[in-house]
C-alpha positions as CSV (number, residue, x, y, z in Angstrom):
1,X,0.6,12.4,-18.8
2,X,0.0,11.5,-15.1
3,X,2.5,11.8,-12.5
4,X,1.8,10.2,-9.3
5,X,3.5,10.6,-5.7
6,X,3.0,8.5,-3.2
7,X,4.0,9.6,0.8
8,X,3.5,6.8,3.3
9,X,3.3,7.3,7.2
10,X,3.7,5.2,9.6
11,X,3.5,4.5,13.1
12,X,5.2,2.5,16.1
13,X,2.2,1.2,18.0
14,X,3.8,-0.8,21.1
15,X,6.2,-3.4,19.3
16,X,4.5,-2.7,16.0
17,X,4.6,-0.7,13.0
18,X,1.2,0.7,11.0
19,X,0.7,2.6,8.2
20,X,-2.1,5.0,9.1
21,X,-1.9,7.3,6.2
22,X,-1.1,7.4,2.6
23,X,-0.9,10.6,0.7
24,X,-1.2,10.8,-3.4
25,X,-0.1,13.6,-4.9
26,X,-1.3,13.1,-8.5
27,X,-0.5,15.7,-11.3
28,X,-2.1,15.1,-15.0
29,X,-2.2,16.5,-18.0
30,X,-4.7,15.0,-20.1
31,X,-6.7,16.9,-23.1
32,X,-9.8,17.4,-23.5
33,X,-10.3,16.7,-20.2
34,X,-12.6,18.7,-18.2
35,X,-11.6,19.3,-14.3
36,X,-15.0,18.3,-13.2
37,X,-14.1,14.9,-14.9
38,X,-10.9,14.8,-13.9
39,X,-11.9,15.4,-10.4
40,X,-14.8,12.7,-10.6
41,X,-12.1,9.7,-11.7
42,X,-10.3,10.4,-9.6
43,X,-11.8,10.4,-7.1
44,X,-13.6,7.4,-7.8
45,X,-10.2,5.6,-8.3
46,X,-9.3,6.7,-4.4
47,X,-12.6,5.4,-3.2
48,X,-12.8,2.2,-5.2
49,X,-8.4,1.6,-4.5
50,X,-7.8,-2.2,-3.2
51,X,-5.0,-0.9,-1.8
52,X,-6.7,1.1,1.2
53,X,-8.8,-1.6,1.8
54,X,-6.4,-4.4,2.0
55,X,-4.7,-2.0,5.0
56,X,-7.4,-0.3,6.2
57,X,-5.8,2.5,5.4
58,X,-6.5,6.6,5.2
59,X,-6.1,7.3,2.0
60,X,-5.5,11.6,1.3
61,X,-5.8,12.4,-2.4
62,X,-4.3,15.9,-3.6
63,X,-5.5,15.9,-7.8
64,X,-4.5,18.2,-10.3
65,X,-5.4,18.7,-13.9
66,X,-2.7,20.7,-15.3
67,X,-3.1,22.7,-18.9
């Protein structure tokens, strides 16, 4: 099971909006699954995410493995 939140911000920039920041708040609960695992996909889906490169956009990742 992974449950995943997503919090955008943006920003009025002059006449124009941006999204500086996206927040993922991602809860999982997965077994056999060690955290250090956990940690490293998911971190490595963050780092390697399309979507933050497409905007150039911060992306904060908040991960937890839940027993």
């Amino acid at each position: 099971n992974i449950d995943t939140t997503c919090t955008i911000n943006s920003e009025k920039q002059g006449d124009r909006f941006s999204i500086p920041e996206s927040r993922l708040e991602l809860k999982a609960t997965i077994p056999h699954a060690t955290r250090e695992l956990f940690e490293k996909a998911a971190h490595a889906a963050k780092s390697g995410c399309p979507v933050s490169k497409l905007f150039h956009t911060n992306i904060i990742l908040h991960a937890v493995l839940e027993n």
